[in-house]
Backbone bond lengths (Angstrom), bond angles and torsions (degrees), N, CA, C in turn:
res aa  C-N    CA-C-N  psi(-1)  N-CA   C-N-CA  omega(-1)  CA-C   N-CA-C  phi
1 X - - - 1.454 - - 1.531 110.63 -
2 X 1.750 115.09 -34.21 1.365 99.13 174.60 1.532 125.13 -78.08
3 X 1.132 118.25 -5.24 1.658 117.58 156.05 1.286 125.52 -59.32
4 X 1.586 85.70 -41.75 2.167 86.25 179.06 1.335 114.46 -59.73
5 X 1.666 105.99 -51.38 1.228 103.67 -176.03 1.265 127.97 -70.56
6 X 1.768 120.45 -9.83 1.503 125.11 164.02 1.347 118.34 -66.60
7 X 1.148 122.47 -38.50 1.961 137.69 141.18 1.442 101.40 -22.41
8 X 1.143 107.03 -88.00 1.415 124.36 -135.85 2.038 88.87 -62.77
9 X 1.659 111.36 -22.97 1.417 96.17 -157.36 2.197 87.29 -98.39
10 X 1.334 108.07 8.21 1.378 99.71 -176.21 1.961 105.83 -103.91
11 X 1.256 107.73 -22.73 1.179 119.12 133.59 1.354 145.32 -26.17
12 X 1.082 119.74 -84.77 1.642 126.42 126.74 1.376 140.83 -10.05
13 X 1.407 112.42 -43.94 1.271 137.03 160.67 1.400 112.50 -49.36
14 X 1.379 110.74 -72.32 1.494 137.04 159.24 1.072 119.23 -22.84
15 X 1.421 136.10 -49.07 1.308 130.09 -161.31 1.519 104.43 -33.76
16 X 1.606 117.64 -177.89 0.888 128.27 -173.44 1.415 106.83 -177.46
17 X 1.787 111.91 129.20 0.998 151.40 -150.29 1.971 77.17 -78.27
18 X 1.298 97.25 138.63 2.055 107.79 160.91 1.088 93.51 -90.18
19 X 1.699 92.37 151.41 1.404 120.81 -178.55 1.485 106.95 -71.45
20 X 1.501 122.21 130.99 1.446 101.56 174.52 1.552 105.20 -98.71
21 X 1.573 120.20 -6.99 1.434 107.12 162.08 1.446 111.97 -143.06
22 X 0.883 121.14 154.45 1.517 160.27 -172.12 1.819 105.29 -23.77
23 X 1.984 103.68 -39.99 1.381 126.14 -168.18 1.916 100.72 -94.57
24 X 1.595 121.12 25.85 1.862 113.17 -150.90 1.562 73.30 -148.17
25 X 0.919 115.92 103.18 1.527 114.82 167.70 1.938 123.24 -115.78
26 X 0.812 135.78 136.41 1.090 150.89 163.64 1.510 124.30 -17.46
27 X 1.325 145.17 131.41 1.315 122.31 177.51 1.522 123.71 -116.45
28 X 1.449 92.54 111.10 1.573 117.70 -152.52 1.667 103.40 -61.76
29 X 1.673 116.66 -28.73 1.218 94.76 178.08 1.652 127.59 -100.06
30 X 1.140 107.18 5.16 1.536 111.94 166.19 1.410 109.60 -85.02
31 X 1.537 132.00 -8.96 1.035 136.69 -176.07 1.676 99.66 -107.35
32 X 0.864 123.06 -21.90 1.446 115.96 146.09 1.409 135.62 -89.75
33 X 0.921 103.62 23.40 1.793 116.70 -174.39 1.879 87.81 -120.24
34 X 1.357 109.41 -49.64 1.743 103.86 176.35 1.841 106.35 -52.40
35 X 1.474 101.99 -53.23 1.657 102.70 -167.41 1.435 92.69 -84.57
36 X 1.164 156.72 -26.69 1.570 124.13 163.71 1.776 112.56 -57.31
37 X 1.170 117.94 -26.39 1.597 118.28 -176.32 1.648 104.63 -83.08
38 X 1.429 114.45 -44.28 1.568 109.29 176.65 1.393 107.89 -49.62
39 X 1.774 111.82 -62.27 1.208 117.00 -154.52 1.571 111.04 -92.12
40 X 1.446 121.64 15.92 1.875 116.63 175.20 1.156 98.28 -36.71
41 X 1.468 106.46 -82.34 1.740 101.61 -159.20 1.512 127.60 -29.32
42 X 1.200 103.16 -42.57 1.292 114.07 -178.24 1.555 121.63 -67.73
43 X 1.149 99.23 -65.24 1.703 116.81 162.41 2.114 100.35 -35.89
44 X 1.253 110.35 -70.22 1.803 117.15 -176.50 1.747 94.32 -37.10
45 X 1.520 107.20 -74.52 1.367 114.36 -173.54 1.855 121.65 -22.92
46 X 1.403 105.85 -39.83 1.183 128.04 -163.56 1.515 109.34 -101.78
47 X 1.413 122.15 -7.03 1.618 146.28 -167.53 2.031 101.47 43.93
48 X 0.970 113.64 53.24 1.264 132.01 178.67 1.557 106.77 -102.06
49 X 1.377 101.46 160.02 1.891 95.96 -146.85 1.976 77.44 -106.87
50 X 1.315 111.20 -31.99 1.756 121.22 169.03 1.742 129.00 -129.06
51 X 1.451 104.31 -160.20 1.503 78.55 164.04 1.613 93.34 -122.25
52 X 1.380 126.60 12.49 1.641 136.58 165.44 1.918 95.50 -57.93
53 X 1.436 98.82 -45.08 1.657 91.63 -159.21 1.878 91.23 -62.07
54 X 1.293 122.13 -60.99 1.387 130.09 178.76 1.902 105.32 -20.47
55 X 1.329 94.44 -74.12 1.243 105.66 -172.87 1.694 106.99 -43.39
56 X 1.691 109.41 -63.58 1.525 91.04 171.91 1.552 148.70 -29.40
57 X 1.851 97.58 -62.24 1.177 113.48 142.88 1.723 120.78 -22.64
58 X 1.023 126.97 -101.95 1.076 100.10 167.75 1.359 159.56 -61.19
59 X 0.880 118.83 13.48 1.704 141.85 149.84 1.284 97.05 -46.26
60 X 1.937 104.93 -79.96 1.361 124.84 -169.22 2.089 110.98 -34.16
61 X 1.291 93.66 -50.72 1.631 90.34 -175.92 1.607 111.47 -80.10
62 X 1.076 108.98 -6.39 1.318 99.24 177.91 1.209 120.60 -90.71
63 X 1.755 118.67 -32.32 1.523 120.52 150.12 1.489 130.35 -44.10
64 X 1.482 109.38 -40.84 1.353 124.51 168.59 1.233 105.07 -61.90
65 X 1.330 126.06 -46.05 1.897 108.56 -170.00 1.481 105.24 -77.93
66 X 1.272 132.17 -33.86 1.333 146.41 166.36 2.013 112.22 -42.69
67 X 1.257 100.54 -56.96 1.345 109.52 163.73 1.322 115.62 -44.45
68 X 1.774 106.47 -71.97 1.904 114.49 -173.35 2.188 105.29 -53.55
69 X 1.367 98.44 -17.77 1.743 106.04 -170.21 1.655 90.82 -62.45
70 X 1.572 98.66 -53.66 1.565 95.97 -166.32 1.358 118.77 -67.81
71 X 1.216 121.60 -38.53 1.318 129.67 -148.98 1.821 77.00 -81.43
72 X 1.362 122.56 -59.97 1.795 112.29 175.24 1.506 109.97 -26.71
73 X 1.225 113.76 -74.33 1.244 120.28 171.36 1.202 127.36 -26.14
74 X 1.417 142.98 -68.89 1.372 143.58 136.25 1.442 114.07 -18.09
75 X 1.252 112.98 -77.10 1.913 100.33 164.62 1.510 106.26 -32.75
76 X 1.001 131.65 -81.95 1.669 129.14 -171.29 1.648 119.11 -24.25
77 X 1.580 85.11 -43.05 1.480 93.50 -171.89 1.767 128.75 -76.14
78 X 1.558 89.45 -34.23 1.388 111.99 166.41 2.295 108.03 -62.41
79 X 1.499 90.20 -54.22 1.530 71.06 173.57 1.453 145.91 -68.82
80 X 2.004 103.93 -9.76 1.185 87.22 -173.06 1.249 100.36 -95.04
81 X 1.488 133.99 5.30 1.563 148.26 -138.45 2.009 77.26 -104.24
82 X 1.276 126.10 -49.37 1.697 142.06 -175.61 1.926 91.73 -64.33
83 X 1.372 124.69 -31.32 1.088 111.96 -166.89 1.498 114.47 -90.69
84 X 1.076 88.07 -47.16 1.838 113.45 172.99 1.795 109.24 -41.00
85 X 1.131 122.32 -34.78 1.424 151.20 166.60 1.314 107.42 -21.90
């Protein structure tokens, strides 16, 4: 439990103020230094170098299934367009 809560309070730490304009941006690498420390275990578990690479990873397949959705779709459409005939 005292790991979680060393997480949970480096987390916390982290927060970060919103930008109130456009020119105030966020700082991406202390916020990846919090989520590489939250998420090691997870990331190790997975032999992942972060949990950015994870996340990519799945991005990547989810565009791909999104793609094969459409391109099905178009097949579908083409066949019933051959049936309709």
């Amino acid at each position: 439990m005292d790991a979680l809560t060393t997480k949970a309070n480096a987390v916390e730490d982290a927060v970060f103020y919103l930008p109130t304009s456009p020119h105030i941006s966020p700082h991406p690498t202390k916020a990846n230094a919090v989520e590489d420390a939250v998420f090691a275990d997870f990331s190790k578990s997975l032999n992942l170098s972060s949990v950015r690479e994870y996340e990519q990873r799945q991005l990547v397949e989810e565009q791909q299934k999104e793609g094969r959705v459409l391109e099905l779709q178009a097949r579908c459409g083409e066949m019933w367009g051959d049936v309709g005939r």
